[in-house]
VEXDO-368895 format. One record per atom (N, C-alpha, C): residue number from 0; atom name; x, y, z; residue in three letters. Coordinates in steps of 0.02 Angstrom, whole numbers, plus 32768, in hexadecimal, padded with zeros to 4 digits. Example, Ala and Ser with C-alpha at 12.3 -4.5 7.8 and 13.67 -1.06 7.14 Angstrom:
% residues 2
   n atom    u    v    w res
   0    N 8294 7EE4 8186 ALA
   0   CA 8267 7F1F 8186 ALA
   0    C 8294 7F5B 8186 ALA
   1    N 8282 7F90 8162 SER
   1   CA 82AC 7FCB 8165 SER
   1    C 8285 8002 818A SER
% end
This chain:
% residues 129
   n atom    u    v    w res
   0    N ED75 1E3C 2FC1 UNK
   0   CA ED58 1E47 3002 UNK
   0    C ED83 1E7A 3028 UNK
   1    N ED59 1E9D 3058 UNK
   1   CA ED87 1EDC 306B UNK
   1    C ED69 1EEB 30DE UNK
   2    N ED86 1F06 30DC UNK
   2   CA ED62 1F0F 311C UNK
   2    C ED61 1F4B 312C UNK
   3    N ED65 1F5D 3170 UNK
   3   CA ED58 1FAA 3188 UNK
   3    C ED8D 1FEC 3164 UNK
   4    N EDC8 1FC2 3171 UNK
   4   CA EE0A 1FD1 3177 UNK
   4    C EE16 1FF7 311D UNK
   5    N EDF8 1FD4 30FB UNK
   5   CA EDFA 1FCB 30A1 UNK
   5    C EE37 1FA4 309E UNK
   6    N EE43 1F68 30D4 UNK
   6   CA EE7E 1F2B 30BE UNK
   6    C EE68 1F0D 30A5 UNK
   7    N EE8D 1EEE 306D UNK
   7   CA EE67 1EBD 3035 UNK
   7    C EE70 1E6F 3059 UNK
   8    N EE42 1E4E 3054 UNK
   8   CA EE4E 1E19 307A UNK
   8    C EE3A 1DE3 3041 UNK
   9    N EE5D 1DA3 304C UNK
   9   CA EE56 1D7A 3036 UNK
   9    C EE2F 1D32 3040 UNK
  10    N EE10 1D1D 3016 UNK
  10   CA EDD6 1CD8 3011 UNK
  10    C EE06 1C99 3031 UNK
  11    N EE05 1C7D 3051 UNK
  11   CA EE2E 1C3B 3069 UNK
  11    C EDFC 1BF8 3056 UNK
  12    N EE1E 1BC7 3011 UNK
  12   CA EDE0 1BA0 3014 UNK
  12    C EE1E 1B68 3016 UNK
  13    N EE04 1B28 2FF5 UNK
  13   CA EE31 1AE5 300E UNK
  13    C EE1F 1A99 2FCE UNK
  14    N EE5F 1A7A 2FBF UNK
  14   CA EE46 1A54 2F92 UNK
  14    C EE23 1A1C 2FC5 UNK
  15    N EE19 19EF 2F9A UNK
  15   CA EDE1 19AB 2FB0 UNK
  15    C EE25 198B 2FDD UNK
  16    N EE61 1985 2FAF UNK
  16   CA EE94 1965 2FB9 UNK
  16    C EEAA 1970 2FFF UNK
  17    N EE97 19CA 3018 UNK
  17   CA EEC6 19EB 3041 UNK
  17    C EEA4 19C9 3090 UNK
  18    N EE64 19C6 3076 UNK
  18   CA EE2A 19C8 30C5 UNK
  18    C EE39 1975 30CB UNK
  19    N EE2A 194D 30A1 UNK
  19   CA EE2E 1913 30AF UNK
  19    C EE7A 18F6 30C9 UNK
  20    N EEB8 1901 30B5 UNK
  20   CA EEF0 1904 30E8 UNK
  20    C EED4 1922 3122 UNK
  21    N EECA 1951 3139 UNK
  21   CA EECD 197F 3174 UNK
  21    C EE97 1961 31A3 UNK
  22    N EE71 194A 317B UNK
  22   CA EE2A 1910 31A0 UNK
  22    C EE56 18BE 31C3 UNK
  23    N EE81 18C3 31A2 UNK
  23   CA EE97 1882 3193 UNK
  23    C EED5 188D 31DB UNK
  24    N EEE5 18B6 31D3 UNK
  24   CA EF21 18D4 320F UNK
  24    C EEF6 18C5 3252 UNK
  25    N EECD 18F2 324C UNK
  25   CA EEA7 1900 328B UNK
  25    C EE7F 18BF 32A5 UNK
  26    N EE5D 18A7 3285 UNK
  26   CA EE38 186A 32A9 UNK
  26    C EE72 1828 32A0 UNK
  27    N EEA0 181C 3276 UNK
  27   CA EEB1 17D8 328A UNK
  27    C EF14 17D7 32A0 UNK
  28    N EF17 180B 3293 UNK
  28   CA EF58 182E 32CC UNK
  28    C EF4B 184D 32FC UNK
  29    N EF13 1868 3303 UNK
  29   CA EF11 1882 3344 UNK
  29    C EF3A 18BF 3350 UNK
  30    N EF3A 18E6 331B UNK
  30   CA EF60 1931 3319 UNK
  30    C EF1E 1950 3323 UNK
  31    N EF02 1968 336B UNK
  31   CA EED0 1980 3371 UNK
  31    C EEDF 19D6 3379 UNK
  32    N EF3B 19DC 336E UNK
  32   CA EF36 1A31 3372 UNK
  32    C EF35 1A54 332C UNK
  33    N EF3F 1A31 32F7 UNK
  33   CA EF44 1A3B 32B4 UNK
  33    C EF0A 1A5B 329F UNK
  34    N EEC2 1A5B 32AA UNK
  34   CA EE92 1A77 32A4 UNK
  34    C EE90 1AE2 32B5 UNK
  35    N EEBC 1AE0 3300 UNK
  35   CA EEB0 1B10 330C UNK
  35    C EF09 1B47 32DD UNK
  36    N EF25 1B21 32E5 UNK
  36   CA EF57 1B40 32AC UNK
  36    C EF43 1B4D 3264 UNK
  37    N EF27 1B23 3250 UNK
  37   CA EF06 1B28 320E UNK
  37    C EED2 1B7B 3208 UNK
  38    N EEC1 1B84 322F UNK
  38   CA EE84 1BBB 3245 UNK
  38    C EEB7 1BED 3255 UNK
  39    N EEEB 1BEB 3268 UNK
  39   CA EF27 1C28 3270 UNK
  39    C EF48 1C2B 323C UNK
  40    N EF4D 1BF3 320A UNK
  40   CA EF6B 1C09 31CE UNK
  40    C EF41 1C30 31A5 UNK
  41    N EEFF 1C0B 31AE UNK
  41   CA EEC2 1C35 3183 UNK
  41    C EEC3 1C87 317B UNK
  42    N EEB6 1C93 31D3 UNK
  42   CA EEB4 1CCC 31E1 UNK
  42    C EEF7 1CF9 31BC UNK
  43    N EF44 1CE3 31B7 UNK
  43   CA EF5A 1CEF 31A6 UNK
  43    C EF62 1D13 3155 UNK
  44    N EF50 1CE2 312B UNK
  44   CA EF49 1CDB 30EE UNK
  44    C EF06 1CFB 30D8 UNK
  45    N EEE0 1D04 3109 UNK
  45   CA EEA1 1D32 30DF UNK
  45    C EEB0 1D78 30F5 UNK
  46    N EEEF 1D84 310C UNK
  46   CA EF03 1DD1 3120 UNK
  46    C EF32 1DEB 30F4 UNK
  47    N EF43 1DA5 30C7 UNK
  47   CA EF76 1DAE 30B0 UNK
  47    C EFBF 1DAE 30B0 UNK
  48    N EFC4 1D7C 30E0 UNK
  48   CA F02A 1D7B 30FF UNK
  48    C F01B 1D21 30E0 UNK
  49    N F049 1D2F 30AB UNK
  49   CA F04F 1CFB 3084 UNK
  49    C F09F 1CF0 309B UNK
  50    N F0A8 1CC0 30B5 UNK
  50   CA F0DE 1CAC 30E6 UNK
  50    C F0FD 1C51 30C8 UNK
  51    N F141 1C40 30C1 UNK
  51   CA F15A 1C1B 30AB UNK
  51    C F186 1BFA 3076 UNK
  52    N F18F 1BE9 3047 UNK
  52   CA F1D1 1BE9 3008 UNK
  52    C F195 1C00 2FD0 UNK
  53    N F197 1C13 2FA1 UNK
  53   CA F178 1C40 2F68 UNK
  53    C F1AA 1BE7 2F52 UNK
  54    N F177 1BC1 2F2C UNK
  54   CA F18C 1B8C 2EEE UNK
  54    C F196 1BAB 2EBD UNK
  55    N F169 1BC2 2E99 UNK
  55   CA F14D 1BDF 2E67 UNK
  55    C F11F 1C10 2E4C UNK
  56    N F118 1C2E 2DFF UNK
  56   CA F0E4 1C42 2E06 UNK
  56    C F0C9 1C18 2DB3 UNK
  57    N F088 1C28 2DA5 UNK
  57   CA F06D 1C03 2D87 UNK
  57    C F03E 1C2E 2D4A UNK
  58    N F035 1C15 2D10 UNK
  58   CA EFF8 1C3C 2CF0 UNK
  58    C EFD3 1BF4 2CE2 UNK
  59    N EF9D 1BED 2CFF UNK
  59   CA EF55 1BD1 2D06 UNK
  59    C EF22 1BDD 2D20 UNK
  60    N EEE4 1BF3 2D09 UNK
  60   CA EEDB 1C24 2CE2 UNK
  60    C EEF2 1C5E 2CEB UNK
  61    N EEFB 1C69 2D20 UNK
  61   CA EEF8 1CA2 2D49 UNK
  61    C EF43 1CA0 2D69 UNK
  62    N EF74 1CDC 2D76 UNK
  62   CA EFB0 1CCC 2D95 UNK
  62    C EF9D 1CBC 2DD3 UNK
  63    N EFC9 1C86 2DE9 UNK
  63   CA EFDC 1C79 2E31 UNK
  63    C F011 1C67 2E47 UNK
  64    N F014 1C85 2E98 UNK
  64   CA F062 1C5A 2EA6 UNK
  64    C F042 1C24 2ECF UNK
  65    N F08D 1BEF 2ED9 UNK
  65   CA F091 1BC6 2F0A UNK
  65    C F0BF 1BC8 2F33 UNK
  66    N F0A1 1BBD 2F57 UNK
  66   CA F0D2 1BAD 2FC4 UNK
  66    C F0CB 1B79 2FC9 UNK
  67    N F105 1B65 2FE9 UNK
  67   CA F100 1B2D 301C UNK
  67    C F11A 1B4D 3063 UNK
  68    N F0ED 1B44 30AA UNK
  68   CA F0F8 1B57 30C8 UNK
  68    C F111 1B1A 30FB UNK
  69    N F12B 1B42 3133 UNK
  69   CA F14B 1B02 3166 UNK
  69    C F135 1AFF 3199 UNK
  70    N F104 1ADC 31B8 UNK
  70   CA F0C9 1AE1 31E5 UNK
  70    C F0D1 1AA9 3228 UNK
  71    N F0EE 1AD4 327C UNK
  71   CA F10F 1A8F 3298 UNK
  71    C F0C6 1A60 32AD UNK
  72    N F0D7 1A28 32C1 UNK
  72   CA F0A1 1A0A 32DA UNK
  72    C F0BA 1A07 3323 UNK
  73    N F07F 1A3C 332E UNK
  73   CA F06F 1A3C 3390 UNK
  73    C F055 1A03 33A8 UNK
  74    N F041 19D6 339A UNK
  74   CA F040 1994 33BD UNK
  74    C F075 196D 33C7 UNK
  75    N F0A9 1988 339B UNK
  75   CA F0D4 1954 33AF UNK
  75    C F11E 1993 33BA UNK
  76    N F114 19B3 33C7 UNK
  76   CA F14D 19F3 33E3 UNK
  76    C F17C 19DC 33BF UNK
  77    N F196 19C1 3370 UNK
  77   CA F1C1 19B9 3358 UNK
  77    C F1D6 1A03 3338 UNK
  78    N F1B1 1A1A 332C UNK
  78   CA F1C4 1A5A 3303 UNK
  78    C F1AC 1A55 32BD UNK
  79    N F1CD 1A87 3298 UNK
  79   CA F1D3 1A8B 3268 UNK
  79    C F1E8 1A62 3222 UNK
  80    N F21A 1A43 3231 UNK
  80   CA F237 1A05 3214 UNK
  80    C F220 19DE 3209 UNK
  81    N F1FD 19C8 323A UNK
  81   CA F1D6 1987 323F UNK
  81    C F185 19A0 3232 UNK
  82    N F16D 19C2 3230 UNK
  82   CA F134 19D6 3237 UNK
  82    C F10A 19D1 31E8 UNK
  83    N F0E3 19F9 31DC UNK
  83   CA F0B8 19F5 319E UNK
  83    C F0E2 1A1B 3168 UNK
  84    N F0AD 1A0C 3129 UNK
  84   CA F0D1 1A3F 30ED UNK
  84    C F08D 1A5A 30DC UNK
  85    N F074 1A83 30BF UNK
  85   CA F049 1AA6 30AD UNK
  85    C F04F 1AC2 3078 UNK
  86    N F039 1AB1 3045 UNK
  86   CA F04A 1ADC 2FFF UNK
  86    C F00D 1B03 2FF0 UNK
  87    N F002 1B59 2FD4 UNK
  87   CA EFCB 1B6A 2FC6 UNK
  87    C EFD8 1B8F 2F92 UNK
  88    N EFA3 1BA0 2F6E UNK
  88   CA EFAB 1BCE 2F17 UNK
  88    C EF95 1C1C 2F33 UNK
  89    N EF98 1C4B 2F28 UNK
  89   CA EF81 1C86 2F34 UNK
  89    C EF86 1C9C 2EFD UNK
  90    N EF23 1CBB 2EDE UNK
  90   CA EF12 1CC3 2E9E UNK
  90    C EF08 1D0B 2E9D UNK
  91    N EF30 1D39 2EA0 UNK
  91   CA EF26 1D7C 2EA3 UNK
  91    C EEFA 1DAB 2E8D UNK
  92    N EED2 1D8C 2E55 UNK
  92   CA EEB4 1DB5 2E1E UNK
  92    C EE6B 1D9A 2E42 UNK
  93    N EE61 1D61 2E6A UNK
  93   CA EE2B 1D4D 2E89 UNK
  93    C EE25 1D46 2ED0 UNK
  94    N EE63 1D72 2EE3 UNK
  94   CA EE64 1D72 2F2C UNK
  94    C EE47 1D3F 2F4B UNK
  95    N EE62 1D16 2F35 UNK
  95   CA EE6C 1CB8 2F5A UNK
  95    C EEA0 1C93 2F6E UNK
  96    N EEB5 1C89 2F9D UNK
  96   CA EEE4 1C59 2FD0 UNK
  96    C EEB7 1C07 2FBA UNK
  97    N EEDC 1BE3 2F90 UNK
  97   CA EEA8 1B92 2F83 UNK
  97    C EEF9 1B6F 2FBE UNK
  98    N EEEC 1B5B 2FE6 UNK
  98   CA EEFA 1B1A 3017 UNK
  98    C EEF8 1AC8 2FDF UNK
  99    N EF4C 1AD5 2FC5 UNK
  99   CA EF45 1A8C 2F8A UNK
  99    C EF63 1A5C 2FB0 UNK
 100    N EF80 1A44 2FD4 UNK
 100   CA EF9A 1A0E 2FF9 UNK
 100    C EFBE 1A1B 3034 UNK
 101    N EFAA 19F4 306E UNK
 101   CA EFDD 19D3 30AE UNK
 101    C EFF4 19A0 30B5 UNK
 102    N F029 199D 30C1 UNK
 102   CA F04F 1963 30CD UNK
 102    C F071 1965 3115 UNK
 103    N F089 1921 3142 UNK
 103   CA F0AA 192A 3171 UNK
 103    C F0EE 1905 3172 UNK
 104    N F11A 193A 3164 UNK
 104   CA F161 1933 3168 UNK
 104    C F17D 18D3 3171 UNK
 105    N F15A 18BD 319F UNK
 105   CA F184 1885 31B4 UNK
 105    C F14C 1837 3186 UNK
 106    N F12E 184A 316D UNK
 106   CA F0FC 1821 3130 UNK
 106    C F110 1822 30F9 UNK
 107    N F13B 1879 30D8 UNK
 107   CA F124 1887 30A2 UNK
 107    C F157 18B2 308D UNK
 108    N F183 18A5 305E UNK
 108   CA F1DA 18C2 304F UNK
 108    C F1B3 1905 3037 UNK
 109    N F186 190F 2FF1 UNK
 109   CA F17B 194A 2FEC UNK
 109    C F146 1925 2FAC UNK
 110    N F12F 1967 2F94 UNK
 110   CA F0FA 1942 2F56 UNK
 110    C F10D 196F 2F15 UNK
 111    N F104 1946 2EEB UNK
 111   CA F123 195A 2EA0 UNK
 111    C F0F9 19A3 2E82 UNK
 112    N F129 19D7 2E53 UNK
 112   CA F0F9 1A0D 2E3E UNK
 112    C F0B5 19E5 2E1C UNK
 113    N F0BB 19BE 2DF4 UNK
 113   CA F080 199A 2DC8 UNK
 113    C F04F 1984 2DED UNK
 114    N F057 1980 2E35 UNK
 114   CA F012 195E 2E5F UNK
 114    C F000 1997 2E8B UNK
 115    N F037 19CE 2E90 UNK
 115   CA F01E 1A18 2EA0 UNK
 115    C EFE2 1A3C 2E5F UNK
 116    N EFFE 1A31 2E18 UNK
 116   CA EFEC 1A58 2DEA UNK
 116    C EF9A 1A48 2DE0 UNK
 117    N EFA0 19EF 2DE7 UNK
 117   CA EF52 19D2 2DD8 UNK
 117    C EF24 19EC 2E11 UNK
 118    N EF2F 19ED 2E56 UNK
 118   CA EF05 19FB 2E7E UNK
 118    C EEEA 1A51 2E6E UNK
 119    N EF1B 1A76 2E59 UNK
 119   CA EF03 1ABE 2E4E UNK
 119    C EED2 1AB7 2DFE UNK
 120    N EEEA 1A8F 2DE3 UNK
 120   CA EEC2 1A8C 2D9C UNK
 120    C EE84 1A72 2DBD UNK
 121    N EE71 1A46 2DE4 UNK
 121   CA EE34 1A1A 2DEB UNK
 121    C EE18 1A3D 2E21 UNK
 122    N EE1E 1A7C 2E4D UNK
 122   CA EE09 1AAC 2E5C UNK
 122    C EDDF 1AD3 2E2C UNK
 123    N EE16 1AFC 2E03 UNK
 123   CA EDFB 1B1C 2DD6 UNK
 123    C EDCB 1AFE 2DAA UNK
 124    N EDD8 1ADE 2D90 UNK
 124   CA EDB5 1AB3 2D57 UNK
 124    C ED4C 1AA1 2D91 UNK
 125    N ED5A 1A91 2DBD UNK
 125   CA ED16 1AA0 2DF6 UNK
 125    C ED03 1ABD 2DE0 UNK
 126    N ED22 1AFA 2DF9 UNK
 126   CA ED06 1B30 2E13 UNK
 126    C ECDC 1B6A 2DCC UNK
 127    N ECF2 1B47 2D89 UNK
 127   CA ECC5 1B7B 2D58 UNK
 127    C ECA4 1B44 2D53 UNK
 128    N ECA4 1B07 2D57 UNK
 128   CA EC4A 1AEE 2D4F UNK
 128    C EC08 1B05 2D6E UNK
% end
């Protein structure tokens, strides 16, 4: 995808895993600003400012890397530290940003590569049926 400019822009989509935390934030924590950050990261990431620690990179099928980014939570002005984690794959060859998991810092120490790896496999694995 391209726009006026001929900047290549990028697809922002999201696992099952990712929306249902972030659903889960918002209605029964009551992180009602998380919605509109989420939409600034978007914007971000479909411009292409892939922002946060580079984990890895990956060959399945297709190369990708992974981020984990550090995302504060404005509801609770803790910052950064305390705030969310955000991990996403960026599939270069398909100019796709996939949204594989959130977590919030004070719930959730961190989540294992193997429950990162399955959610990008069970993406993919979708998405050619």
């Amino acid at each position: 995808m391209t726009n006026n400019n001929d900047i290549v822009l990028f697809e922002v989509d999201s696992t099952d895993e990712f929306d249902k935390k972030t659903e889960r934030f918002v209605r029964k924590k009551k992180f009602r600003k998380l919605p509109k950050q989420l939409a600034e990261l978007n914007d971000d990431l479909e411009q292409g400012k892939f922002e946060g620690t580079r984990l890895r990179s990956l060959e399945h099928p297709l190369k990708h890397d992974v981020y984990k980014l550090r995302l504060p939570n404005e509801d609770t002005n803790e910052g950064k530290s305390n705030g969310y984690r955000v991990i996403y794959a960026v599939m270069m060859e398909k100019k796709l940003v996939l949204l594989v998991a959130i977590y919030y810092k004070k719930e959730q120490e961190d989540v294992s590569d193997n429950f990162v790896d399955g959610l990008i496999e069970g993406y993919l694995f979708a998405q050619d049926d």
